[in-house]
C-alpha positions as CSV (number, residue, x, y, z in Angstrom):
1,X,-34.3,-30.1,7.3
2,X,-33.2,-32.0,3.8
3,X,-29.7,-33.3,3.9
4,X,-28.4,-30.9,1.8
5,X,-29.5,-28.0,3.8
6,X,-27.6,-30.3,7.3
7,X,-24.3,-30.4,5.0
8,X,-24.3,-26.9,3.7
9,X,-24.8,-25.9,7.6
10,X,-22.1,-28.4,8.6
11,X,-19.7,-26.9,6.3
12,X,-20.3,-23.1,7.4
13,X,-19.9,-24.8,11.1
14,X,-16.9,-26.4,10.4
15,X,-15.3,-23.0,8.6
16,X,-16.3,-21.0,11.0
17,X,-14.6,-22.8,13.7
18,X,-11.5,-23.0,11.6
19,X,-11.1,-19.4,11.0
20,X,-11.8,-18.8,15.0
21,X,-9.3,-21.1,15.9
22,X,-6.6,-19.8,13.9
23,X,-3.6,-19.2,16.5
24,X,-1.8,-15.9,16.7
25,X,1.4,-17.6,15.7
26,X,0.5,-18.8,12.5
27,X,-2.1,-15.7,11.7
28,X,1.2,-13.3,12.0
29,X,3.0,-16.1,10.0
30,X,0.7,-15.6,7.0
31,X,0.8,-11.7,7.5
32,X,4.4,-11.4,7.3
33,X,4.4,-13.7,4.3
34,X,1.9,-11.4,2.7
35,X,4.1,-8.7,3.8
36,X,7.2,-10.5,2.4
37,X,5.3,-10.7,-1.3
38,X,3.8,-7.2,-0.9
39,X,7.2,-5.9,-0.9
40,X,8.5,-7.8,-3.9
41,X,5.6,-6.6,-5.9
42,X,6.3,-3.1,-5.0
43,X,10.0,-3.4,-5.6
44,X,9.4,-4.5,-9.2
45,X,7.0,-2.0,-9.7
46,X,9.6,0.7,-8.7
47,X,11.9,-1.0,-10.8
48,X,10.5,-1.3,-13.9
49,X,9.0,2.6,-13.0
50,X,12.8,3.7,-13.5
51,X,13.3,1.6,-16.7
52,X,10.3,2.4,-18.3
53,X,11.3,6.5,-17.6
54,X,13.9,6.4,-20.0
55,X,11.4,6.2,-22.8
56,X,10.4,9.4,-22.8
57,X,7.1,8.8,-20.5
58,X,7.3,11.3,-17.8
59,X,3.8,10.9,-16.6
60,X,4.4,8.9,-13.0
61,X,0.9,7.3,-13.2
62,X,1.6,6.3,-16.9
63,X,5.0,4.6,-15.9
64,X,3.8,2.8,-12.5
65,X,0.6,1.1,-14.7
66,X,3.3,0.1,-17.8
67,X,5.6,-1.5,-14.7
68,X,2.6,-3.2,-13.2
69,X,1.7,-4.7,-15.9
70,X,5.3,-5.9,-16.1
71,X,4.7,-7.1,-12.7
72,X,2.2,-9.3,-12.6
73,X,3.5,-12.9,-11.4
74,X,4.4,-10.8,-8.2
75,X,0.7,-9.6,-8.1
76,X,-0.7,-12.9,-8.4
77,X,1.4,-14.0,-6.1
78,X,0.4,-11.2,-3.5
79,X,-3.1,-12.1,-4.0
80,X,-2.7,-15.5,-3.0
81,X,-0.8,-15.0,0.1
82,X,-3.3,-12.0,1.0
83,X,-6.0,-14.4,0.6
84,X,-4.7,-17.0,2.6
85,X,-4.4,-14.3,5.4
86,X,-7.9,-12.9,5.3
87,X,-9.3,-16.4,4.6
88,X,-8.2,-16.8,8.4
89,X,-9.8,-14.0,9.6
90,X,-13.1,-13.1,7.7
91,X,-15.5,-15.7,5.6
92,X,-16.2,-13.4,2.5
93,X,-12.8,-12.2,1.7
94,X,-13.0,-11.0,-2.3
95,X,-13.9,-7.5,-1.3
96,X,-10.7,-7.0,1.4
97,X,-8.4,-8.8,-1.1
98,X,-9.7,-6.1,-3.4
99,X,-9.0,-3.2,-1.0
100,X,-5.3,-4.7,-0.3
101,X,-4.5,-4.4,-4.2
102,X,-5.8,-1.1,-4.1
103,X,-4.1,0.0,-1.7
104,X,-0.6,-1.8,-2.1
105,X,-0.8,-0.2,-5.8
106,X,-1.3,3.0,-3.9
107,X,1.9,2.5,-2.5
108,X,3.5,1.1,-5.2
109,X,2.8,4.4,-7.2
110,X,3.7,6.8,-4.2
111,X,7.3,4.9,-3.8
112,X,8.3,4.9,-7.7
113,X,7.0,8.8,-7.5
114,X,9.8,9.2,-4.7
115,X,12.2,7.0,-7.1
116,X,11.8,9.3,-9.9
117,X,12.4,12.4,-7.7
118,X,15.2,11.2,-6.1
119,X,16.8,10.3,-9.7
120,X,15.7,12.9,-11.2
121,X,17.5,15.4,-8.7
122,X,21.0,13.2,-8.9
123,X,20.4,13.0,-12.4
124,X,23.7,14.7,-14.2
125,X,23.4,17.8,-16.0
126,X,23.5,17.2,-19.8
127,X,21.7,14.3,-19.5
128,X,18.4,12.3,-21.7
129,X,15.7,15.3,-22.0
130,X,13.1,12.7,-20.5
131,X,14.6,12.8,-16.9
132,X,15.5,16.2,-16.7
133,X,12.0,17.0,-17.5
134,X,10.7,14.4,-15.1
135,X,10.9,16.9,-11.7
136,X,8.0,18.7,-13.5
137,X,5.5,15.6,-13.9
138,X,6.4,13.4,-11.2
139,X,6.1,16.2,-9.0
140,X,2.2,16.9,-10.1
141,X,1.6,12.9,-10.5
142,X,2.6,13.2,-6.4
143,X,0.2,16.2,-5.9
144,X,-2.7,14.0,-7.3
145,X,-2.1,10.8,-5.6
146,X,-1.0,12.5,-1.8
147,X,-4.4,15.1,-2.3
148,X,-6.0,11.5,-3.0
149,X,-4.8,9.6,-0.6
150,X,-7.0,10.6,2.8
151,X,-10.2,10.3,0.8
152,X,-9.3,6.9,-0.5
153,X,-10.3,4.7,3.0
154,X,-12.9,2.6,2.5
155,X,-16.2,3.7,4.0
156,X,-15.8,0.4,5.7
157,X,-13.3,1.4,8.3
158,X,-15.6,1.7,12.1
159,X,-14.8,4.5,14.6
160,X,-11.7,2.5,16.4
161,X,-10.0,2.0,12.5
162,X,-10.3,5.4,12.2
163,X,-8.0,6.2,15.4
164,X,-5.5,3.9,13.8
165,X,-5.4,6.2,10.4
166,X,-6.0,9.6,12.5
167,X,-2.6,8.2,14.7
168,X,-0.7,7.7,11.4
169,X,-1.6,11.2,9.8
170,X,-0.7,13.0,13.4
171,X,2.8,11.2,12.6
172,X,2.7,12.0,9.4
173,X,2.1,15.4,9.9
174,X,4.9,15.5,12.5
175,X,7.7,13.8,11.1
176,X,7.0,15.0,7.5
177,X,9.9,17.5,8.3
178,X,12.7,15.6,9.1
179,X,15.2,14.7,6.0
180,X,13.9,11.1,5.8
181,X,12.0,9.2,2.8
182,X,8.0,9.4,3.4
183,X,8.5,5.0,3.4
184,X,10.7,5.6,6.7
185,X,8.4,7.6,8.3
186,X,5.5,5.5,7.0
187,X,7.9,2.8,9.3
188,X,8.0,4.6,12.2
189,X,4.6,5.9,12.1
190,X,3.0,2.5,11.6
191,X,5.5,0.8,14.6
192,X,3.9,4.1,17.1
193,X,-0.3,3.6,15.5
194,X,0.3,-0.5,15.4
195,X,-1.3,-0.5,18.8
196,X,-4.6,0.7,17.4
197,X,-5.3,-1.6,14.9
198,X,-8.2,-3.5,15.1
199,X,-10.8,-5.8,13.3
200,X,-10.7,-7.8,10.2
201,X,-8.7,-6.7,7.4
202,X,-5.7,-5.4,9.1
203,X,-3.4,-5.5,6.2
204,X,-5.6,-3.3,4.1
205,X,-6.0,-1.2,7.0
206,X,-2.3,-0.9,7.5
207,X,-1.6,-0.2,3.6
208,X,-3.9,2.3,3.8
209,X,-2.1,3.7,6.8
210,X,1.3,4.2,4.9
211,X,-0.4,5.1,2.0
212,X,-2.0,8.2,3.9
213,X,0.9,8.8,5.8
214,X,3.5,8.9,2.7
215,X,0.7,10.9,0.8
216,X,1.3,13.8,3.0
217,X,4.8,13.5,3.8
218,X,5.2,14.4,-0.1
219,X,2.4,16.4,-0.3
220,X,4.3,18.6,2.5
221,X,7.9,18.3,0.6
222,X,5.6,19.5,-2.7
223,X,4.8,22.7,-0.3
224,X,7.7,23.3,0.3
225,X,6.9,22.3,4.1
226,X,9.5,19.6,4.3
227,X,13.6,19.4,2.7
């Protein structure tokens, strides 16, 4: 064995046994803080969604990629924190990070769709064209993405992940009814299905639990299923 081959195996070692010994504390310390910038991002994103609608874009998908792009310090920011959390967990961690964005954008989209609904339908009468049409657009931009979202897991996801995301669609399915916002009931299904979560790459997991569960809550208020 050369002395290049001792280091590299020293180093892998010496990882390794940082990652395993990670405590608790500090692993849900870097979750939450990921959690914490998650949230900004997705805040701006719904933001910028509404100020972008006054300019006559009424596609949903259109508006949440121009306010992404607005966005984009808060992104960066996510992705560091996210990193930092997964770094702790797993050794490869650029295909989980990946899964995260595309999932927190997944959210990001489905929460500016509600924000357009909800604005649209307070909106006054005799008000700018672009809004009053917006009911129409954001309504089949919601279609797509909900219809999406089930499909969108990663094939990743092993049989005990997939109780986790079968638990948040069976609250999904049986809250979607009450008059509450699909992100509440993304809340309260993810504190009941929390219990199930398991293996590396929670935080992806647990986005794509919302994004599932908020996905059919609209889908059922797009039925006609829910108020």
């Amino acid at each position: 064995m050369n002395k290049l081959t001792a280091v590299l195996i020293l180093m892998l070692f010496v990882t390794s046994c940082a990652q395993l010994t990670t405590s608790k504390s500090k692993l849900a310390g870097l979750k939450n803080t990921a959690d914490n910038v998650a949230d900004e991002y997705v805040s701006c994103v719904v933001k910028n969604t509404l100020s972008n609608a006054s300019q006559n874009v009424v596609d949903v998908a259109a508006l949440a990629q121009m306010a992404a792009s607005q966005c984009q310090s808060e992104l960066d920011s996510y992705e560091s924190a996210q990193t930092e959390y997964l770094a702790a967990q797993v050794m490869l961690t650029k295909k989980p990070l990946q899964e995260s964005v595309d999932a927190l954008n997944k959210r990001a989209t489905l929460e500016s769709t509600e924000a357009l609904v909800a604005a649209a339908e307070n909106q006054p009468a005799g008000s700018a064209p672009s809004m009053a049409a917006a009911p129409v657009a954001v309504a089949g931009a919601a279609a797509t993405v909900a219809a999406s979202a089930p499909a969108a897991a990663p094939g990743g996801w092993n049989a005990g992940q997939r109780i986790y995301l079968d638990c948040m669609e069976d609250q999904a399915n049986k809250y979607a009814g009450l008059n509450e916002s699909a992100v509440v009931i993304a809340d309260v299904a993810q504190s009941r299905c929390k219990s199930y979560m398991t293996g590396p790459g929670a935080a992806a997991l647990e986005q794509e639990g919302r994004t599932l569960v908020m996905g059919t809550v609209f889908d059922a208020k797009l039925q006609g299923e829910a108020p």
